[in-house]
BALOKE-657789 format. One record per residue: x, y, z of N, C-alpha, C in turn. Coordinates in steps of 0.1 Angstrom, whole numbers, plus 5000, padded with zeros to 4 digits. Each point is the difference from the previous one (the first is absolute). Layout:
BALOKE-657789
XYZXYZXYZ ...
END
This chain:
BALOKE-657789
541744677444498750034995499049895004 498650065003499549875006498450014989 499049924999499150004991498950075006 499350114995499050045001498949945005 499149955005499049945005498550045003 498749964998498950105005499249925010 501149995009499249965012498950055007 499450135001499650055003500250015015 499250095011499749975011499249965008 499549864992498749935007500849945009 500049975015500749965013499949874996 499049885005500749894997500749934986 499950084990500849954989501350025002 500150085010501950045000500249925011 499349955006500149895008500149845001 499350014987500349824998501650064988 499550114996501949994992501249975008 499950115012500849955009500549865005 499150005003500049825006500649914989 499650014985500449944989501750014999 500150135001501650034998500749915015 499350035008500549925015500749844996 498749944995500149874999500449974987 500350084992501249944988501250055000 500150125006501350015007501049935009 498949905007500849885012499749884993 499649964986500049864996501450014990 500849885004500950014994499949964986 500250044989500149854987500849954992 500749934991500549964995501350054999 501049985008502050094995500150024985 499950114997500150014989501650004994 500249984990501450004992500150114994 501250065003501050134998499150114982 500149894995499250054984498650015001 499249905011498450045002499850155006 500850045011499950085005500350154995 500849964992500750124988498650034991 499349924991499049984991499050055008 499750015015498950035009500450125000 500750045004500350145004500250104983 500549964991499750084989499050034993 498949865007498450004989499650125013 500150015012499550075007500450154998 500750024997500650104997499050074989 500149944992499550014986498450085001 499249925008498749995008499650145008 501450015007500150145006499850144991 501149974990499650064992499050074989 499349845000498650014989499149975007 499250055012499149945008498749934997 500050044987498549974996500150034980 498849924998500549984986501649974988 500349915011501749984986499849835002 500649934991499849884996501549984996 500449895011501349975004500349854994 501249944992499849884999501449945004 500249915007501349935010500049854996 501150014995501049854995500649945008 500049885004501049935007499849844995 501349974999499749804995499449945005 499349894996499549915007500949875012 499450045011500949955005500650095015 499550114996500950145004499250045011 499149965002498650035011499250114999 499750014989499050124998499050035011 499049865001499349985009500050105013 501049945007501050035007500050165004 500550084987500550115006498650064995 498949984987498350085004499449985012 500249895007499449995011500250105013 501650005002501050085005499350185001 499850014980500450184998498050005009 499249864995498450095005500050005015 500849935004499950065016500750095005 500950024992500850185005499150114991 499149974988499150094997499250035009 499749895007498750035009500450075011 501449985007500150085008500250145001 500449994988500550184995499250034994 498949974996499150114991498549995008 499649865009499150015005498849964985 500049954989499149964992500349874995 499349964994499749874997500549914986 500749865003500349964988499349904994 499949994991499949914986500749924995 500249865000500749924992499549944993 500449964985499449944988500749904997 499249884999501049854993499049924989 500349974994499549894987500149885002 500449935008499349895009500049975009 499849885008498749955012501249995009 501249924993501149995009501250125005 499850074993500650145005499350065009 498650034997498750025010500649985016 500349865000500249955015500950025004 501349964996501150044999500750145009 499350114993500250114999499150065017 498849955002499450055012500549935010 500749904998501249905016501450105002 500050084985501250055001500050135013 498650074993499850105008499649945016 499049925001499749965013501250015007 500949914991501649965009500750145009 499450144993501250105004498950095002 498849955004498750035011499150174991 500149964990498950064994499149944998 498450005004498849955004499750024981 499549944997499549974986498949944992 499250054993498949944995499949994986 499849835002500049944983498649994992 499850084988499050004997500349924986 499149875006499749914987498949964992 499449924995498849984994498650025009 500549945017499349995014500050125003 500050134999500150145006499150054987 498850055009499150074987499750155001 500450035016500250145003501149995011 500350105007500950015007499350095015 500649905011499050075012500450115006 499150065001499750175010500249975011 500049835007500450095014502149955006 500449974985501549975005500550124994 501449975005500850134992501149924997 500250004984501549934994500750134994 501249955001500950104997500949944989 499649894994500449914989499549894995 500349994986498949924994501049954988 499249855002501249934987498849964988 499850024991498749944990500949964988 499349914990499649994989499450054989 501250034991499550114989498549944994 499449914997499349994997498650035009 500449945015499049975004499750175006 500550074999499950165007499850094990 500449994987499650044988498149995002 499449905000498849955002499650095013 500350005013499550065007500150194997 500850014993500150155000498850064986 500449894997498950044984498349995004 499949895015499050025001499450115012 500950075003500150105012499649915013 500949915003499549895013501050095008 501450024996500950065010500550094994 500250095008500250105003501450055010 501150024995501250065012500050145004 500149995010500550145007501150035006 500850104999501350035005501049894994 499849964983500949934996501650094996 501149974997501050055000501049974995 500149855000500949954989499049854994 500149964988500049874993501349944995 500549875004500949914995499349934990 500949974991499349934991501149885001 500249934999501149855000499949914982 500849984997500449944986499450094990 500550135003499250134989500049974989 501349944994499449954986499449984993 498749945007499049904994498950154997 499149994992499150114995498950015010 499549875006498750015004500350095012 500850074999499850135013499250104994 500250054985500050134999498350054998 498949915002499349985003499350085015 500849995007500050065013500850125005 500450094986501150065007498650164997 498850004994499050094998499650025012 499949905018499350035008501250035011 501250014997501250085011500750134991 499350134993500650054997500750115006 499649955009500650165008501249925017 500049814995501249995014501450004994 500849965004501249904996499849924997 500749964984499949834999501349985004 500449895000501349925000500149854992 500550004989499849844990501349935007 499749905000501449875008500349914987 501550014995499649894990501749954999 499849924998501849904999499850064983 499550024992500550014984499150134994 500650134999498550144999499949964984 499549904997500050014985498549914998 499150134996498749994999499749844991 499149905009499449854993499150084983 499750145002499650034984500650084997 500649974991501350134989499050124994 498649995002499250114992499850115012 499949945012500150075015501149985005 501050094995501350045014500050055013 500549935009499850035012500850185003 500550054990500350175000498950044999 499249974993498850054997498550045014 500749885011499650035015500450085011 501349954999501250045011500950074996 499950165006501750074997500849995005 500249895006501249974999500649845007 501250014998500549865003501249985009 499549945014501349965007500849885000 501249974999500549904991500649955018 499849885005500449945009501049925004 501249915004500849954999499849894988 501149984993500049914989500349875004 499849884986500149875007501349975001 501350054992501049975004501050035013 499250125006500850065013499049915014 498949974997499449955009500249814998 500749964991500649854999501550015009 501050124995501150025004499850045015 499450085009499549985013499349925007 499749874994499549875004498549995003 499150124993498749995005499049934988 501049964990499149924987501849935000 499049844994500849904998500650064983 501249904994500550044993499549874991 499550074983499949924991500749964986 500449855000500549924995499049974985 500050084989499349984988500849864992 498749944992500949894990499050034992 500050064988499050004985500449934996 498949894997500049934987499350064988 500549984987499650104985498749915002 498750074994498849934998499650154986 499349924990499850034987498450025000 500150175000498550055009499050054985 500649964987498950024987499650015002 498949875013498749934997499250125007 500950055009498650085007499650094994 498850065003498950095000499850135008 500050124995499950085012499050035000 498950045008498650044999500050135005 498750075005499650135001500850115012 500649865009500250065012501250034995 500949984992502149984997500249905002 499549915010500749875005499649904987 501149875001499549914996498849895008 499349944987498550005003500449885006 498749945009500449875005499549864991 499550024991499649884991501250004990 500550124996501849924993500949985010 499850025011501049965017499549884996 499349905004498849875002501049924988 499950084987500449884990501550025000 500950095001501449995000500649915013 499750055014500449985012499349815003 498949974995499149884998500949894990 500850064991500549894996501349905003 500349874996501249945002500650035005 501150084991501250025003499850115013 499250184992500650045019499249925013 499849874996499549965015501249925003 501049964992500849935007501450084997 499950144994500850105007500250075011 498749985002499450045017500649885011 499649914995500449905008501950035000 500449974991501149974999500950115005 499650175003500650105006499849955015 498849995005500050005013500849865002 500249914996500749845004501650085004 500550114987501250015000500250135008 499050055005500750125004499350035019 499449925002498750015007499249865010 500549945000499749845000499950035020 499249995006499549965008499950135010 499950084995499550155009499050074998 499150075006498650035002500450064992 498849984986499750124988498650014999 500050164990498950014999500050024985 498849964993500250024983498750044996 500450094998499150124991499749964987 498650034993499249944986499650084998 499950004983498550124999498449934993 500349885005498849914996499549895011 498649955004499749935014500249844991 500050024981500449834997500949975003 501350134997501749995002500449945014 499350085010500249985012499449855004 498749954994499849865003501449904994 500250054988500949874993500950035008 500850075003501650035010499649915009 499150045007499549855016500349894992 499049974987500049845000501349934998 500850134992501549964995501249975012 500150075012500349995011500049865005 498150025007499949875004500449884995 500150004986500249884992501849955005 500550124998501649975003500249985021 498949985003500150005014499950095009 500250134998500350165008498550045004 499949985011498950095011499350114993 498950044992499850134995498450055003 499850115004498350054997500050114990 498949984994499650064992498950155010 500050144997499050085004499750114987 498850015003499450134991499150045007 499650114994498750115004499049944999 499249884996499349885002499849925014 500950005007500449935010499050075013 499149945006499350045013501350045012 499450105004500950035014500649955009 498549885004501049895007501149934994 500049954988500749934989501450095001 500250134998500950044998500650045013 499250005012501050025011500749845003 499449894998500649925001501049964993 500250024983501250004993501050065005 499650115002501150115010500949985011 499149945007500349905012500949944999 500349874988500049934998501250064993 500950084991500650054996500850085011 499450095006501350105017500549875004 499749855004500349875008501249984995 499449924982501249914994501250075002 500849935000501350054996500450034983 499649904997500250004986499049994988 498850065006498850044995500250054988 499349964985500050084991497950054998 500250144996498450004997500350094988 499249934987499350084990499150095000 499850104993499450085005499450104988 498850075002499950104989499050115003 500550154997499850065006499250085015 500749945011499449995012500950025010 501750004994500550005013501350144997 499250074991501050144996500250095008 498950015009499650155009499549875017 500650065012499449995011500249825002 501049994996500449855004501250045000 500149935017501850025009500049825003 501249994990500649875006501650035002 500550015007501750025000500949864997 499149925003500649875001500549954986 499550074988499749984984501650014998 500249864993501550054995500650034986 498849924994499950004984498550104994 500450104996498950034987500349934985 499449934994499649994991499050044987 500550134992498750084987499949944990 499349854999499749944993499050064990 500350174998499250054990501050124997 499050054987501050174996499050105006 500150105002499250075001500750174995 499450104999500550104993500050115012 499049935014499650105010501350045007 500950055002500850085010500049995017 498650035001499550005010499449845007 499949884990499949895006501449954997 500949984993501450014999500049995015 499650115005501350055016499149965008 498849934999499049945012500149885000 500649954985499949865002501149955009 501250074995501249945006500350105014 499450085003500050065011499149885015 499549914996499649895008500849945002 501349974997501649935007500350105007 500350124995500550065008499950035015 499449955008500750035013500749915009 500650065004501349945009499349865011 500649965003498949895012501549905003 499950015014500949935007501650024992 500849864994500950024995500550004984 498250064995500050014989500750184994 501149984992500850104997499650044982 499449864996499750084987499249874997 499350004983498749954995500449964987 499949894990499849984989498750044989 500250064993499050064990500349944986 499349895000499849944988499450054984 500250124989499350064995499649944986 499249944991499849934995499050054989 500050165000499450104989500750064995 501350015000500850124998499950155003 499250025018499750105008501450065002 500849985004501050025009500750064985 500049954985500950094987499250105000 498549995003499250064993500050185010 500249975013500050085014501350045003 500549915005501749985002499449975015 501549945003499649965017499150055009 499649935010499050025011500750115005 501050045006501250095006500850064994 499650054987500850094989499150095004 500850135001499550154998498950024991 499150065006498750044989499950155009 500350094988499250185000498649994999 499549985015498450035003499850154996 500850065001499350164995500150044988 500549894991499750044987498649904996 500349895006498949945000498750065001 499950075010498950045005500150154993 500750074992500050114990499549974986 500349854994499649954992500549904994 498849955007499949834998500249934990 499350134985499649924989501850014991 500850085003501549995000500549885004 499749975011500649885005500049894996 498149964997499649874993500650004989 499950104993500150024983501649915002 500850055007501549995004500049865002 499249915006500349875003500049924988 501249865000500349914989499349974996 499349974987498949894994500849915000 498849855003500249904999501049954988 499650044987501249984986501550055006 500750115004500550025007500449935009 499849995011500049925010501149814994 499049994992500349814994501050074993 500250104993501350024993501249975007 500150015015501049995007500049835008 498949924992500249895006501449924997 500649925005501149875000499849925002 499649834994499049945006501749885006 499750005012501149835008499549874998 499949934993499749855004500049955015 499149975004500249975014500949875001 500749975011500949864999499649845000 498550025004499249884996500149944988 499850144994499749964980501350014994 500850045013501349994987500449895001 500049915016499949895000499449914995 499049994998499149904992499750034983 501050104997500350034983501549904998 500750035012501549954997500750144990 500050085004500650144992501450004999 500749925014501450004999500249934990 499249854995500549934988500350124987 498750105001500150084983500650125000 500650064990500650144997499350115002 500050125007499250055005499750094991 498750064996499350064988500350195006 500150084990499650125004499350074983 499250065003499450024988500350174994 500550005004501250145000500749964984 501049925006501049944992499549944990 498649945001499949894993499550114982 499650095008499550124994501150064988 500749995004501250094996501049944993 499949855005500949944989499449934984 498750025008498650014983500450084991 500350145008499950114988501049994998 501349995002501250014997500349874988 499549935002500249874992498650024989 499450134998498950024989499149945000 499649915008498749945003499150125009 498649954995498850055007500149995015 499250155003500249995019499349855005 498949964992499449885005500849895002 501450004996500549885000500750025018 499550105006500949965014498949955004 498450024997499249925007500049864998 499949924988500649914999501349935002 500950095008501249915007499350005014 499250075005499650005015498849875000 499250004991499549874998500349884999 501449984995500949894995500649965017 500450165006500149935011498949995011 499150055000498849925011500249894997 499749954981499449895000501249835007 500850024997501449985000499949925020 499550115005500049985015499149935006 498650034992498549925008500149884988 500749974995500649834992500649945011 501250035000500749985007499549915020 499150055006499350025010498949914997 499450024995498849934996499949874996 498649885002500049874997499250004990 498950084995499549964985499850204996 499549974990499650214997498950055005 499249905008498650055010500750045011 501249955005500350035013501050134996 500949984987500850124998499050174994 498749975000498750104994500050025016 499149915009500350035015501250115005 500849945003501150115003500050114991 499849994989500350184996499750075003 498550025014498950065002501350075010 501249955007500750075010501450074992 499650024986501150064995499250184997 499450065003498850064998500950125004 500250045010500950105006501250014988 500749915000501050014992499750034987 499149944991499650054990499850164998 499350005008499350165003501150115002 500949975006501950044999500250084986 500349864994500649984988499350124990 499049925000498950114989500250155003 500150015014500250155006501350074994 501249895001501150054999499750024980 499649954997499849954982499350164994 499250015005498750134995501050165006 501249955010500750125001500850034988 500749874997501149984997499650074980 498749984994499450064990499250125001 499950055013499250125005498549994995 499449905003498649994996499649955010 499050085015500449935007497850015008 499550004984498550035005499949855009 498450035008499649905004499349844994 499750084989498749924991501549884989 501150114998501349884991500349935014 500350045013500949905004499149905007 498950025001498949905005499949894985 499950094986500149884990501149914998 501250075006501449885001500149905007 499350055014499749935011499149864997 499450044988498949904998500549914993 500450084990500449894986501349945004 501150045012500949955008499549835004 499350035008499549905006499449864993 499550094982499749894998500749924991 501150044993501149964999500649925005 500350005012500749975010499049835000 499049995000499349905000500149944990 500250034987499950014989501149874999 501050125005501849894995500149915014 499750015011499849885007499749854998 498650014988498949924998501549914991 500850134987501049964992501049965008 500949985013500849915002499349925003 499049945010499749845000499749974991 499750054988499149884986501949964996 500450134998501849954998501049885002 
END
C-alpha cells in the first residue's frame, strides 16, 4: 500500500518532487541498527495505514537514537508521499541537533527560530525543524502558513507544551518521540492525545547487545520527611536546598563518590543552583577539579564549561536542570542523583546521560542518593509502557511512598566510623533483642532504649578527650540512631512519623544528658 497524495498536475511541482526523491534517494545516511530499522518500517506501516488524521506515539530509551530514526522515517516520508514534514522540540539544543541530523542524510531543512518572522515564497522546503514556542507565536499570529504538510514529529512528547499546537495540524499525522510516554501532567494523559503506543526496544536488550553501556547502581538510604511536594508532584526545590544543603548529605555525597567513584568523569545532578554551588565549594575544598552550571549561565559560559568537561578526563560538573534533554557526552562514567524526584521520566534522563557506550566503556556507575532506584526500581528493570500509557494514574498510585520506602532501610556504619568508634573493643547492640529481653524480664519497652543509650554512651566515652568532643562525635552516630529507633517503633508497632521523630529527639538528648554524667563521674 502506498499513501494517497494530492499532488496535483501542476508540471513543475512534480518536477522539483522528482528531483527531491532523486537526490534523497542517492544521499546516503546514517547505518542504521537492526531495531531502528524495524521501528522505521512499523511506524511507516502504521502511516500507510492512517494517512491522515491519526496520532501515533513511539518509545524508544534514551540512548537508543530516536533522533536518528525521526530523521530517517521524514526523509522516507518525503519520498513516498511527496508532502511536507514538521518537527517539534522544546529546546534550542535539540533544535540544532536535529537539523545536522537531517542535513547529514541530505534533507534540505528549515529552522524556524525567534529570527524567522515569515517564511519565503521564493524557496521551497520540504522540512522544517521549529520550536514549540516560537511557532506556536507565529501560527497564532497567521505569519506562516504550511502547505502540503503531511506529517509532524513531535520529540520528548511528554512534555505538555505541545498540545498547544496540536489545534493547527488536525487533519496530518502526528508522531510523539518520547524515551518515557508518561505525561510531565497526570491531569493530561498522553492517551488522551495519541491512540496509540509503539513500544521500541527496551533498555535491557539494548545493554545486552552492546548499544547502551551497562549500569552499576549503589543507593545510599537518605531520609526524604523533609521534602515538600508542590503543585507539579515533584518535590519542590527550596526543601531540595535545605535537605540536600545540609552537613551531613554534603559529606554523604562526598563520601559515596570518594568510595565508589573517585577519579572518573561524573556528572551530578541537583534540584537547587545553592546545592549545586555548595557541592563545587565542597569538592574544591577537598581538592577535585569541579564546575558548577545552571540555566543562569551565558552561552559563551556554558559552551566553555562544556569544553572544559568532553577534555578532562576526570572532570566532575555539578549541575541543575540543564543537562536532562540534548546533552551527549559518552565520555560520562559516573551519574550522580544528588536529589529525589517523583518524575519517571527525569529518573530515565538523568541517568540515561551515562548511558552511552564510548570507546572501551562497557558500563557506568549511578550513584543514587534519593531513594529513586526503591522508589522506580532499576534503570534496566522492565517497565509496561502500555499500561503506563493506559493508565498512568494506576501506576503512580502503585509506586512506594517514601514511609514505605525508609521502612526497608538497614543503616551500615561506614568503616571509617567504625574505626574511629573502636566497635571491635564493644559488644555489638541489636535492638531487636534488646527489646525482647525487656519484656520478657517485665520491664517497660523503654528499657531497650535505655540499654541502647548505655551503649552509645559507653562508646563516645570511651573515644573521646573531654564531653565537648564526645557531644562532637555523636553528630556521626545519627544513622545509627535512626536504625535503632526504626527497629524500636516496629518492634511496638507505633511506627507514626511525629512519635518516632519525638524519640529521635528526646534520644539525642539524653544521650547528651548521660555523657555530661560520666565526665562529672
Amino acid at each position: 500500500m502506498v499513501f494517497v497524495n494530492s499532488l496535483g498536475t501542476f508540471a513543475p511541482r512534480l518536477m522539483m518532487l522528482e528531483t527531491l526523491k532523486e537526490k534523497l534517494e542517492s544521499t546516503e545516511g546514517k547505518k542504521l541498527y537492526g531495531y531502528q530499522a524495524r521501528a522505521i518500517d512499523e511506524i511507516m506501516g502504521r502511516m500507510r495505514q492512517f494517512p491522515d488524521q491519526y496520532n501515533l506515539l513511539y518509545q524508544l530509551p534514551t540512548g537508543g537514537g530516536k533522533t536518528v530514526i525521526f530523521s530517517e522515517l521524514a526523509k522516507r516520508f518525503i519520498i513516498e508521499t511527496g508532502k511536507k514534514v514538521l518537527i517539534l522540540t522544546h529546546r534550542i539544543e535539540l533544535l540544532g541537533q536535529t537539523s545536522r541530523m537531517l542535513t547529514d542524510i541530505g534533507v534540505d531543512n528549515k529552522i524556524i527560530d525567534s529570527k524567522v518572522k515569515v517564511l519565503e515564497e521564493d524557496k521551497q522546503h520540504w522540512c522544517f525543524v521549529a520550536m514549540v514556542e516560537t511557532l506556536n507565536n507565529r501560527l497564532n499570529d497567521e505569519h506562516i502558513v504550511f502547505d502540503q504538510m503531511g506529517l509532524v514529529v513531535i520529540d520528548e512528547a511528554h512534555y505538555n507544551s505541545f498540545r498547544k499546537l496540536f489545534k493547527h495540524f488536525e487533519n496530518q499525522v502526528l508522531l510523539g518521540v518520547t524515551a518515557t510516554p508518561l505525561s510531565s501532567n497526570i491531569k493530561l494523559p498522553l492517551k488522551d492525545n495519541y491512540q496509540e503506543l509503539i513500544v521500541g526496544e527496551s533498555i535491557s536488550k539494548l545493554v545486552d547487545d552492546g548499544f547502551l553501556a551497562r549500569a552499576k547502581t549503589y543507593s545510599y538510604d537518605v531520609n526524604l520527611k523533609s521534602l515538600k511536594v508542590g503543585i507539579n508532584g515533584d518535590y519542590t526545590v527550596s526543601s531540595s536546598e535545605r535537605l540536600y544543603g545540609n552537613y551531613f548529605m554534603q559529606e554523604k555525597l562526598l563520601y559515596a563518590y570518594e568510595e565508589k567513584a573517585k577519579g572518573t568523569k561524573t556528572l551530578i545532578f541537583n534540584n537547587g543552583i545553592h546545592t549545586s554551588l555548595q557541592v563545587a565549594q565542597l569538592f574544591e575544598e577537598e581538592g577535585y577539579e569541579i564546575r558548577h552550571l545552571d540555566n543562569t549561565h551565558s552561552e559563551k559560559d556554558r559552551h566553555e564549561i562544556l569544553a572544559w568537561f568532553h577534555e578532562k578526563p576526570d572532570a566532575i560538573l555539578t549541575s541543575v536542570s540543564i543537562l536532562t534533554t540534548g546533552f551527549d557526552a559518552p565520555s560520562v562514567e559516573t551519574i550522580i542523583l544528588n536529589r529525589a524526584t517523583k518524575s519517571l521520566t527525569l529518573y530515565h534522563q538523568m541517568i540515561g546521560r551515562g548511558s552511552r557506550t564510548y570507546k572501551d566503556k562497557k558500563d557506568f556507575n549511578v550513584i543514587d542518593l534519593g531513594n529513586n532506584a526503591r522508589r522506580f526500581g532499576l534503570w534496566d528493570a522492565h517497565v509496561n509502557w502500555p499500561d503506563i500509557f493506559r493508565s498512568p494514574n494506576a501506576y503512580l498510585e502503585g509506586l512506594y511512598t517514601d514511609d514505605e520506602i525508609e521502612e526497608t532501610f538497614f543503616y551500615e556504619m561506614p568503616k571509617n566510623l567504625r574505626v574511629l568508634f573502636k566497635l571491635d573493643n564493644h559488644p555489638p547492640f541489636n535492638m531487636k533483642d534488646a527489646y525482647i529481653e525487656a519484656t520478657r524480664k517485665g520491664k517497660r519497652p523503654k528499657a531497650a532504649i535505655e540499654a541502647s543509650l548505655d551503649h552509645h554512651v559507653k562508646i563516645l566515652v570511651a573515644v573521646s578527650e573531654d564531653e565537648f568532643h564526645a557531644i562532637e562525635l555523636s553528630e556521626h552516630l545519627e544513622g545509627d540512631i535512626e536504625q535503632r529507633i526504626r527497629d524500636y517503633t516496629k518492634c511496638i508497632s507505633k511506627t507514626t512519623d511525629n512519635y518516632r521523630q519525638w524519640l529521635m529527639d528526646e534520644y539525642q538528648r539524653k544521650m547528651k544528658q548521660l555523657i555530661r554524667l560520666s565526665f562529672d563521674d
